[in-house]
Structures are given as C-alpha cells and as structure tokens.
C-alpha positions in Angstrom: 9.5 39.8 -80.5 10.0 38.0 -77.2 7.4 37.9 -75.1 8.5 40.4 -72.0 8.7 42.8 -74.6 5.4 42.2 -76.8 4.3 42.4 -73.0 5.5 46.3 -72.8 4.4 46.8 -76.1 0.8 45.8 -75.2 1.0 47.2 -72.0 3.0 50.7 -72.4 -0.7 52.8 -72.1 -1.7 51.2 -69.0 0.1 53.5 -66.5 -3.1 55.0 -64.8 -2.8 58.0 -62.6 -3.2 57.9 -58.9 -0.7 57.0 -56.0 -2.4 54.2 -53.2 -0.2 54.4 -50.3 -0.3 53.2 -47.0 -0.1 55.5 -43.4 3.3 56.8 -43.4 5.9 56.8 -46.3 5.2 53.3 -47.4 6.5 52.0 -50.0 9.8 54.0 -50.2 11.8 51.9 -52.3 11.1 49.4 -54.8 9.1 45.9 -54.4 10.1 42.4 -55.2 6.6 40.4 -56.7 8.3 37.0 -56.9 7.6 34.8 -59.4 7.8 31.2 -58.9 8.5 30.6 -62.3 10.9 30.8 -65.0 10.3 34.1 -67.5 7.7 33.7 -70.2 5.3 31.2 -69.0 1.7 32.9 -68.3 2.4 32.9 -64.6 5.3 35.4 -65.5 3.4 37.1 -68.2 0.5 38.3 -65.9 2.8 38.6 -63.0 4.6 41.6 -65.4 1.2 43.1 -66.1 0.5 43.0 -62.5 3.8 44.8 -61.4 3.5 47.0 -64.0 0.0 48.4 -63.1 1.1 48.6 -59.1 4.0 50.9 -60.1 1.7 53.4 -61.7 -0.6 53.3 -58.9 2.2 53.0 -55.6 4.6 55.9 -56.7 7.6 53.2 -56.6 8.8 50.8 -58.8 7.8 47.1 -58.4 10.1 44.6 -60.3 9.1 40.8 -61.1 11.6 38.1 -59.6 11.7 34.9 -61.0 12.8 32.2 -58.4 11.8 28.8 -60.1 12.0 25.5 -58.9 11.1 22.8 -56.9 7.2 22.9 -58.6 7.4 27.2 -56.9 8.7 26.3 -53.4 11.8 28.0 -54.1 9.8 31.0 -54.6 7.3 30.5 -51.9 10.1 29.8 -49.7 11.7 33.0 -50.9 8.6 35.2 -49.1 8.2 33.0 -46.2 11.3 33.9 -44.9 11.7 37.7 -45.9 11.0 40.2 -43.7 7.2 41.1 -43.5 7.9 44.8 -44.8 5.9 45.1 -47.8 9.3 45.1 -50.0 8.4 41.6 -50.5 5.2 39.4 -52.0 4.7 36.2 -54.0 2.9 35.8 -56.8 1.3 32.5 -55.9 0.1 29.8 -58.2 -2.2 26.8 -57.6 1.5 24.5 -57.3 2.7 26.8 -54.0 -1.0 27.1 -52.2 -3.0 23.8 -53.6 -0.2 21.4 -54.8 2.8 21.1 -52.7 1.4 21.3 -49.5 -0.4 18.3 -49.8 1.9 16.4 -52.9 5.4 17.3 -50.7 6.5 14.5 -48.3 8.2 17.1 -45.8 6.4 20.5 -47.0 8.8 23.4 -46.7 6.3 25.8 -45.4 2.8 26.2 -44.2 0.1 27.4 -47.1 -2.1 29.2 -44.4 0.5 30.3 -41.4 2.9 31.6 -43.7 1.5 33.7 -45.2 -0.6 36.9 -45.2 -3.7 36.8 -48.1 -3.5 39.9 -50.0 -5.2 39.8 -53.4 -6.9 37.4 -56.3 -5.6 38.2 -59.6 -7.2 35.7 -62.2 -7.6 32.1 -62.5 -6.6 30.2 -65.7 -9.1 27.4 -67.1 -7.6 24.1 -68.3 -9.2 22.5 -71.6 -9.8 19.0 -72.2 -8.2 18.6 -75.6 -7.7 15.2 -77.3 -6.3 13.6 -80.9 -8.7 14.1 -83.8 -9.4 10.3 -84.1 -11.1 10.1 -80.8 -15.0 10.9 -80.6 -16.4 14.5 -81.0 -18.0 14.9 -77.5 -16.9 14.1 -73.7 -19.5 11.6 -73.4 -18.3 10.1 -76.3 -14.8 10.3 -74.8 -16.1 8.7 -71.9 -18.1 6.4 -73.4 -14.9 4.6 -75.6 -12.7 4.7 -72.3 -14.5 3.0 -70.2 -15.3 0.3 -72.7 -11.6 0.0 -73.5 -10.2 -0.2 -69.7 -6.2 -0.1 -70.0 -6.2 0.3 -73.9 -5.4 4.2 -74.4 -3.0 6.9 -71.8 -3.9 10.5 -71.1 -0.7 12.9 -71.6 0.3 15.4 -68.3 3.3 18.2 -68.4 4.5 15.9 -65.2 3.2 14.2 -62.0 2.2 16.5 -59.7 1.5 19.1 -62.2 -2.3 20.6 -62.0 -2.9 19.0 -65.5 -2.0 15.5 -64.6 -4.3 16.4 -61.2 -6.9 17.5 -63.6 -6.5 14.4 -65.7 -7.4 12.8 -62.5 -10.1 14.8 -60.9 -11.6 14.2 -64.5 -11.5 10.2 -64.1 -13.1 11.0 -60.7 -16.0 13.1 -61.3 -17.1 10.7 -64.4 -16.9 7.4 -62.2 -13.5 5.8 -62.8 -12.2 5.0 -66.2 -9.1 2.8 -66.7 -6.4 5.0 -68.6 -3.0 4.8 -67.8 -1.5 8.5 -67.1 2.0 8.7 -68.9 3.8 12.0 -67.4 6.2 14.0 -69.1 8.9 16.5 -68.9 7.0 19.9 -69.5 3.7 20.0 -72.1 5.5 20.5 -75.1 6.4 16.6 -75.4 2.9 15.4 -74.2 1.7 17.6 -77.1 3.4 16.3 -79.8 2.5 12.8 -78.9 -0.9 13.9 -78.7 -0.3 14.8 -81.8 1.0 12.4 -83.3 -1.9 10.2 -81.6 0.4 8.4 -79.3 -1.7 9.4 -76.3 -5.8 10.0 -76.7 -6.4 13.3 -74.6 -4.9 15.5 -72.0 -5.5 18.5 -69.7 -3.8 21.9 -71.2 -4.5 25.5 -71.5 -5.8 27.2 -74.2 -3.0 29.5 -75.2 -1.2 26.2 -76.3 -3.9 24.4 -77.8 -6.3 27.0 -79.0 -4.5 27.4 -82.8 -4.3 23.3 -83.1 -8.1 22.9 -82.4 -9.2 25.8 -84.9 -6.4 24.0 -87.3 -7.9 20.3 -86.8 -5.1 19.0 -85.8 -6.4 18.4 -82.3 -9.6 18.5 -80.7 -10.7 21.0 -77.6 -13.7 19.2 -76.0 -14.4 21.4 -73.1 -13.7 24.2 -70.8 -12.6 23.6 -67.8 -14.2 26.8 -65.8 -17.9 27.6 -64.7 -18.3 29.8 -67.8 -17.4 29.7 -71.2 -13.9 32.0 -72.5 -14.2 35.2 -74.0 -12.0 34.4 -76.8 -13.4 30.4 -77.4 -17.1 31.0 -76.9 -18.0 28.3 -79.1 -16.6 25.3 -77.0 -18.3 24.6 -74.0 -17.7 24.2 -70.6 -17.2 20.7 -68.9 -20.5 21.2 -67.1 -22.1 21.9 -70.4 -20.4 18.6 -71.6 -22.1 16.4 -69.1 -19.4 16.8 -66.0 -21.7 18.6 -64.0 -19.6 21.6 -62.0 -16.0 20.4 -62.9 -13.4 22.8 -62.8 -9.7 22.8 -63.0 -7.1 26.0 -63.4 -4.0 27.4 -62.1 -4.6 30.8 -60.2 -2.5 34.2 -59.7 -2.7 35.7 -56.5 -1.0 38.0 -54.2 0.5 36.9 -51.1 2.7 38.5 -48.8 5.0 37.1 -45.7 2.8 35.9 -42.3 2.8 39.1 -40.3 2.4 42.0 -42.8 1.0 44.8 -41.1 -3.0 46.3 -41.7 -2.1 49.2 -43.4 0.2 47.8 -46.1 -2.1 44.7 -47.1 -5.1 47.7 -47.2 -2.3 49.7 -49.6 -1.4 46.4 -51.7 -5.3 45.8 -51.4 -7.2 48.9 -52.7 -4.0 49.0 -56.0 -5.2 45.6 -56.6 -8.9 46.4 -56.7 -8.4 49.4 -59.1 -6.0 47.3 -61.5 -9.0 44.2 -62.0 -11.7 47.0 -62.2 -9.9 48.1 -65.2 -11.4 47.3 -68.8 -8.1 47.0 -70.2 -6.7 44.8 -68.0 -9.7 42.8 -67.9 -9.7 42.3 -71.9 -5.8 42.0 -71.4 -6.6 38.9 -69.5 -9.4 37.5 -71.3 -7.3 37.7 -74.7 -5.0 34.9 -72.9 -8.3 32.8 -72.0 -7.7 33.9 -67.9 -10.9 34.9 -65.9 -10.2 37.8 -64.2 -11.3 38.3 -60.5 -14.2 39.6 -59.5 -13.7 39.8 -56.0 -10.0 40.5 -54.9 -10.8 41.3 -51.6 -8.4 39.7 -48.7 -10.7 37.8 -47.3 -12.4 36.2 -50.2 -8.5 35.0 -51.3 -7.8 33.8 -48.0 -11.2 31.2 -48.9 -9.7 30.6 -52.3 -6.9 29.2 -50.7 -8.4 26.6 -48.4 -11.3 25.3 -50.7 -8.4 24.6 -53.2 -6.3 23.0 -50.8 -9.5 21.1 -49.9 -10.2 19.9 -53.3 -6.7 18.5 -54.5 -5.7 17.3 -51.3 -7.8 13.9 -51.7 -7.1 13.7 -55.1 -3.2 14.4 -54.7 -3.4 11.5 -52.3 -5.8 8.7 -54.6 -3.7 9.2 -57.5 -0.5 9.0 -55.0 1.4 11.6 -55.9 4.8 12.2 -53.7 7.2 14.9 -54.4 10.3 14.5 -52.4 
C-alpha cells in the first residue's frame, strides 16, 4: 500500500467529535494546509494526520496542498501572499522558518512579519548514524576524526539541508574536526554510500535508518533530541553520548498569513490543542520517532521560531551556505 493510504488506514478512527469554530460562520468552506513538500515524505505524512484531525473537529473539510520547491519557499511563498482569511495556512518546516531565511541570498519573504504563529505540531529528532567499521561510541567517533584531520567525509541529503547543518553544528559543539562534507542529491544516495562505507557517518532520521542499525548494517550512535525515542529507547541521546545539550530536528508547525484575525488563530488554536492532547495521535507520532508538542500554544511557537532562527543562523553562515 502507498503511504497516503496506509495513512487513512491507520488513521480512519481518529475523527473525534466536537466542532471548534470561531465567532461567526468561520470556516465555511474548506482549508488549504499547504505542504511545502512533495507527497510522502514525513512532512506530508503528519501534515495529512494533521488535516485529517482539524476536519473532524472544524465542521469543514481541510485538504493538504503540496507546493514543493525551492528548499519550501514555494510553499511559504504560497501563504505569504494569500489572503489572511483562514482558507489558507502553511505547514512549516525547519527549511521555511530556520533555513532559508538565513541560507537565501535575496530571501523571498520575512520568517517573523509574514506570518501569523498559530500552532507547534511535533519536532522530528535527527540520529547520528555511521558505517559499521567506525568505532561504537561518539567519543570514539570523535576521537578517530580528529586524529585523522581530512582522511574521512560525512554524507548530507544536500547543502543547505538541516542534516548537512546538523553535520555541522555537530563539528561545532565537539571543537572542530577536519571532515570534508560531500552533499548529495536527496538521502537515499548518501545512504548507500554510507553503506557501502564510502563516507564514515551522517545526520538522518530514524524512519530511514532505524531497520539498518537493528540489521548491522549501519550503526545509530545517538539521538539527536533532549530525550530518548519511544520506539529506540535503547540508543541514547547526543547529550548522553558526551555532546552535552545538542539537538538537531526538522519541526511541523502551523502558520498562517501576517494579519489573520484573533478569533480564527484562537479557532485554529484550541483544534490544535485537542488534536496533540490526544493519546492516539501522540502514539501516532511517536511510532515515526516525532516528539509531539507539549505546548502548542501561539505564543510558545512564535519563540520556537526565533530561537531556531537564532541557532542556525551562525552556523548557516560558518559553514557558508548560499542558496541563490
């Protein structure tokens, strides 16, 4: 089965009862959640969940758009410019609000100004994950690169990407190693040559990794989030592997066009709270290694947003990243 439609399957029960609406006759009509991302990636998949549980709770359908391209700007640029009517919201990733706005030589838009915070959805931990040959520990890791400067390559899905990033706040936080970054077209390819042992470790995410590592045919040396995963609990996180508070993921939140009136982001608000105070929806997110939210609150996503611009903005510029 493809997976939209394991996605229904797995989802069909989750319908709960209960219509959130805003003061008037909002919504009226059915809701565009743009995706920034082609169909079947885990952005998409927990985008569908998403729109799926804020049908049953707004009394209208809300469909999932997929406007890929340009690293999400296409998408992002998609809600900037529609009308702030709450027909229209993005389903933002750490590439269209921590990336781009930094990596972009002429940004297209403005992370903060152009948009109205709505709700946090979950973030998704990266793993460190190298090729079986290397040692058993990140210290260990460590340890060899630094006294092999220029001898091995760490793998990314492509420069700019929040793995290559990760690759680098990773060299940062442990005090410089020399390893030459070799980028490639999407993370199938760097996998395969880590793999094949062509490239010593990379930055990836557990749903593509997870089956290799309990296989032995690659190596998952740490979490990349401030607790261990519900469905790995054996493999620690990079704090408990000696790089004391490192985290790196992509994020899912809910934004909407600058200028969205009160009562809507309160409707599109209190929906969200009752879909991540739901058990099922929790586990449904924990069984793809995602942390859900505990505090989807407005506010607390607008903070989200600038402490991870913060963070990647130096890096971004140290490793030189430039997206044209």
């Amino acid at each position: 089965m493809k997976r939209r439609h394991l996605l229904a399957a797995g989802l069909g029960t989750l319908a709960a009862p209960g219509i959130v609406r805003a003061e008037g006759k909002y919504p009226e009509r059915t809701i565009r959640l743009v995706v920034p991302f082609p169909p079947g990636g885990p952005t998409d998949t927990i985008g569908r969940m998403t729109a799926e549980r804020l049908t049953g709770l707004l009394g209208q359908t809300v469909i999932v758009d997929n406007k890929s391209g340009a690293a999400g700007s296409i998408g992002a640029m998609e809600v900037k410019n529609a009308k702030p009517d709450g027909y229209t919201f993005l389903f933002a990733t750490s590439s269209t609000h921590a990336i781009n706005p930094t990596a972009f030589v002429k940004p297209p838009y403005d992370p903060i100004k152009d948009f109205t915070p709505i709700s946090s959805i979950c973030v998704n931990p990266a793993v460190l994950v190298t090729h079986p040959s290397m040692p058993d520990s990140v210290a260990g890791l460590v340890d060899l690169m630094k006294k092999s400067p220029g001898r091995y390559s760490y793998a990314s899905s492509g420069i700019g990407s929040i793995l290559h990033l990760a690759g680098e706040y990773f060299k940062k936080e442990v005090g410089g190693m020399d390893v030459v970054h070799v980028p490639y077209k999407g993370s199938g390819p760097a996998l395969q040559d880590l793999l094949a042992g062509n490239v010593a470790w990379m930055f990836e995410t557990f749903g593509t990794t997870l089956q290799q590592h309990r296989a032995g045919k690659m190596r998952i040396l740490g979490f990349a989030n401030a607790t261990r995963a519900a469905i790995a609990p054996d493999i620690p996180t990079m704090s408990e592997a000696g790089v004391t508070g490192y985290e790196a993921y992509t994020f899912n939140l809910i934004l909407g066009p600058a200028g969205l009136p009160q009562p809507i982001v309160d409707t599109i608000d209190q929906a969200s709270r009752k879909i991540m105070a739901d058990k099922t929806v929790i586990k449904f997110l924990e069984d793809i290694a995602a942390v859900p939210a505990t505090d989807t609150s407005p506010e607390r996503t607008a903070r989200f947003i600038r402490g991870e611009l913060a963070k990647w903005a130096p890096i971004i510029r140290a490793a030189d990243v430039k997206i044209e």
